[in-house]
C-alpha positions as CSV (number, residue, x, y, z in Angstrom):
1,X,-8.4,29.5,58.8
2,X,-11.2,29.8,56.5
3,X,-13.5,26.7,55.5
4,X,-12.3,26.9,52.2
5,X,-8.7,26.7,52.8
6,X,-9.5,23.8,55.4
7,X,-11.0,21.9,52.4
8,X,-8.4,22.7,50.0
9,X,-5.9,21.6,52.1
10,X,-7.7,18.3,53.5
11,X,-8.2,17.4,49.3
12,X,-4.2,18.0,49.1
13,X,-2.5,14.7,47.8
14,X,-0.4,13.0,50.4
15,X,3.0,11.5,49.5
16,X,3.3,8.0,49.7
17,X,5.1,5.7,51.8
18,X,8.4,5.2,49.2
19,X,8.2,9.6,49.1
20,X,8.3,10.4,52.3
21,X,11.1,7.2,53.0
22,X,13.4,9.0,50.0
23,X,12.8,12.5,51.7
24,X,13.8,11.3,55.2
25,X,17.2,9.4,53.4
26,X,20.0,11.1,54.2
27,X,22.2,9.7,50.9
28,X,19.3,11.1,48.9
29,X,19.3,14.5,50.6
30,X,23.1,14.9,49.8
31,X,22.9,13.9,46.2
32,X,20.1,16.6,45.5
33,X,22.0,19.1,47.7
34,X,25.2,18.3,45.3
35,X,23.6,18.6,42.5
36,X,21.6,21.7,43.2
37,X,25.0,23.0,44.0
38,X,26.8,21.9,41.2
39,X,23.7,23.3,39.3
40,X,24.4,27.1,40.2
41,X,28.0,26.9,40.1
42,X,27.7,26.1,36.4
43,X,25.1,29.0,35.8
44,X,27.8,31.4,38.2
45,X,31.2,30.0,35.9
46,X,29.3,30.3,32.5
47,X,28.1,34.0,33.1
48,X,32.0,35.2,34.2
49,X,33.6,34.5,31.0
C-alpha cells in the first residue's frame, strides 16, 4: 500500500459508538434485510404486468 492510500484511509471517518451498536443488532439487520427484499420484489411485480 501506497502512502497516499495509507493517509486516505487513516483520514476515513469512523462510525460511532450508537453505528456500529445498530450494525452489530440483529432486529436491525432483519428489518433492512426485509425491506431491501420487499424493495426488489416490488420493482420484479411492477415490471411483469
Amino acid at each position: 500500500m501506497n502512502v497516499q492510500t495509507a493517509e486516505r484511509i487513516a483520514d476515513a471517518p469512523l462510525p460511532t459508538g450508537a453505528k456500529l451498536r445498530m450494525r452489530q443488532n440483529l432486529l436491525v439487520q432483519f428489518w433492512r434485510f426485509a425491506r431491501i427484499n420487499l424493495k426488489m420484489m416490488r420493482i420484479i411485480f411492477s415490471g411483469h404486468d
